[in-house]
DOKOLBA-393969 format. One record per residue (C-alpha): residue number from 1; residue in one letter; x, y, z. Coordinates in Angstrom, 1 decimal. Each point is the difference from the previous one (the first is absolute). Layout:
residues N
NUM, A, X, Y, Z
...
This chain:
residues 119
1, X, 278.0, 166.2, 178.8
2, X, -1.2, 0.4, -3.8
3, X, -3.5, -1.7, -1.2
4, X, 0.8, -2.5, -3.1
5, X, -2.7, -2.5, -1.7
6, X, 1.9, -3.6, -0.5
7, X, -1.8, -2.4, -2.2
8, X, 1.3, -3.1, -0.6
9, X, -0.9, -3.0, -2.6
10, X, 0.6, -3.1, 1.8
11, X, 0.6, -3.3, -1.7
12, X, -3.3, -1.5, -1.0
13, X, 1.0, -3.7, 1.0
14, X, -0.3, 1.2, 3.6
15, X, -3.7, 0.9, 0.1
16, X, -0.9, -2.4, 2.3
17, X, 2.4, 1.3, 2.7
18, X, 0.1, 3.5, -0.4
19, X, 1.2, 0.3, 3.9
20, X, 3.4, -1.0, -0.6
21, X, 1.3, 2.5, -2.6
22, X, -2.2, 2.8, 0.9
23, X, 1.9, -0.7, 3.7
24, X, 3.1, 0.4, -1.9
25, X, -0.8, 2.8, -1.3
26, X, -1.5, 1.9, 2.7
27, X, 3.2, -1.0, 1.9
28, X, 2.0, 1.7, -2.6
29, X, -1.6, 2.8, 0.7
30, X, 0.3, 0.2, 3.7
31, X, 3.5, -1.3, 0.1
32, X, 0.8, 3.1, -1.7
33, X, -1.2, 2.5, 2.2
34, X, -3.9, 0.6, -1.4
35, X, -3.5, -0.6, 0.9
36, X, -2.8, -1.3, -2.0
37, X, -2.6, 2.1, 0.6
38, X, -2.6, -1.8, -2.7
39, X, 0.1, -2.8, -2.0
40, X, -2.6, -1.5, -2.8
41, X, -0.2, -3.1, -1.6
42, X, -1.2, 0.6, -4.0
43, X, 0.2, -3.8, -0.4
44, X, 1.2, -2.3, -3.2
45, X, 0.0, 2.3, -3.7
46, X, 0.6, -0.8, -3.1
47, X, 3.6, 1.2, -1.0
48, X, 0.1, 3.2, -3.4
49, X, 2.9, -2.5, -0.6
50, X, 2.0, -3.4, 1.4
51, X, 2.8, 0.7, 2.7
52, X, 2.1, -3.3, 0.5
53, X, -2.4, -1.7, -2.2
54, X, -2.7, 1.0, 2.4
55, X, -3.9, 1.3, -1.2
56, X, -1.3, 1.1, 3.5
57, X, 1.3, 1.3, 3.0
58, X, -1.3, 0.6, 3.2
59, X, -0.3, 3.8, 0.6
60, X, 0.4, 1.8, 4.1
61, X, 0.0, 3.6, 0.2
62, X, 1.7, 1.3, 3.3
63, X, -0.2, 3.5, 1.5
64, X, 3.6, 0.6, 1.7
65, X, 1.5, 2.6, 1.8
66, X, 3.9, -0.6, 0.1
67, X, 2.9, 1.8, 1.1
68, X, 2.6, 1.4, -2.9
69, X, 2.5, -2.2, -0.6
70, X, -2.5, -3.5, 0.5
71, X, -1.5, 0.5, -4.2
72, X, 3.2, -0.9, -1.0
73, X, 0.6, -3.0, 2.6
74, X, -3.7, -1.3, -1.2
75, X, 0.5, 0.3, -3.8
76, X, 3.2, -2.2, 0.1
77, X, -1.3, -1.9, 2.2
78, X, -2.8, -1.1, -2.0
79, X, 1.3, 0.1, -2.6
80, X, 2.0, -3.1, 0.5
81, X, -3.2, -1.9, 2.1
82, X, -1.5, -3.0, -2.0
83, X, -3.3, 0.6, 0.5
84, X, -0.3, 3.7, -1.3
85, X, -0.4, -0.3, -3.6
86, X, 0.1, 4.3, 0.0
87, X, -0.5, 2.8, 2.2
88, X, -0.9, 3.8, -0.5
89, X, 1.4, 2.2, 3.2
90, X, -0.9, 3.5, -0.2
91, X, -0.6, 3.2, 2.1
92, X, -3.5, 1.4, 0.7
93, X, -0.3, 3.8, -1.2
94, X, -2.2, 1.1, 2.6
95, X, -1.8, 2.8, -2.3
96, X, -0.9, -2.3, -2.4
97, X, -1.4, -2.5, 2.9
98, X, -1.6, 3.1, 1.3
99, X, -1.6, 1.4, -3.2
100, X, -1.0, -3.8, -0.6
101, X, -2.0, -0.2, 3.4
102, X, -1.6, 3.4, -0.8
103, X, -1.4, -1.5, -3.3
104, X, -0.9, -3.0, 1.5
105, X, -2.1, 2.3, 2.5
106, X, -1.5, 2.1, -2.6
107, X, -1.4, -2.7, -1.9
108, X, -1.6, -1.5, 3.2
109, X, -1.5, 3.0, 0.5
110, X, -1.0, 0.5, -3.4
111, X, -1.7, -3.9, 0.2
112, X, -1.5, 1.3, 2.9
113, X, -1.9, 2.5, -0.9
114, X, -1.1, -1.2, -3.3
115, X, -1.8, -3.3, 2.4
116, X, -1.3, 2.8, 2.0
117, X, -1.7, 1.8, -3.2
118, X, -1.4, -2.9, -1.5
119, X, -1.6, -1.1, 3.0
């Protein structure tokens, strides 16, 4: 099983009941073989431009791991669901998630020692 990101922009008309098409598309994903492994909610945005006469959409980021042929089964998939507006599917590159985490852990250490000086 490969590690993809899936975020989706959900219809913003269904704010109030997120549930029901983030259960659809979590179900998507596990009826086609994958696991969801984390999933964030980025909440309502203002749109860089309208999609079906649309100026926001509801963002959800998802951390997947699926199996080879189920990217293919989830794009057409959504792509004909109502309340996905769009979708961006792609596959993680490990050494870039790597080199990102190393960053991430040099700067905390760098914040860290530059509280430690000043105290």
């Amino acid at each position: 099983m490969k590690e993809y990101e899936l975020t989706v922009l959900i219809h913003p008309d269904l704010e109030a009941d997120l549930d029901t098409p983030l259960t659809k598309v979590r179900d998507i994903v596990t009826g086609a073989g994958g696991t969801i492994t984390r999933e964030d909610n980025w909440g309502k945005k203002k749109l860089a431009y309208p999609i079906n006469r649309n100026e926001f959409g509801i963002y959800v980021y998802m951390d997947v791991e699926l199996p080879a042929d189920a990217p293919l089964k989830i794009s057409n998939t959504l792509n004909i669901t109502d309340e996905v507006l769009r979708y961006l599917l792609v596959k993680v590159d490990p050494k870039a998630r790597a080199a990102l985490a190393e960053q991430a852990k040099k700067a905390a250490e760098k914040a860290s020692e530059e509280t430690n000086e000043e105290a």
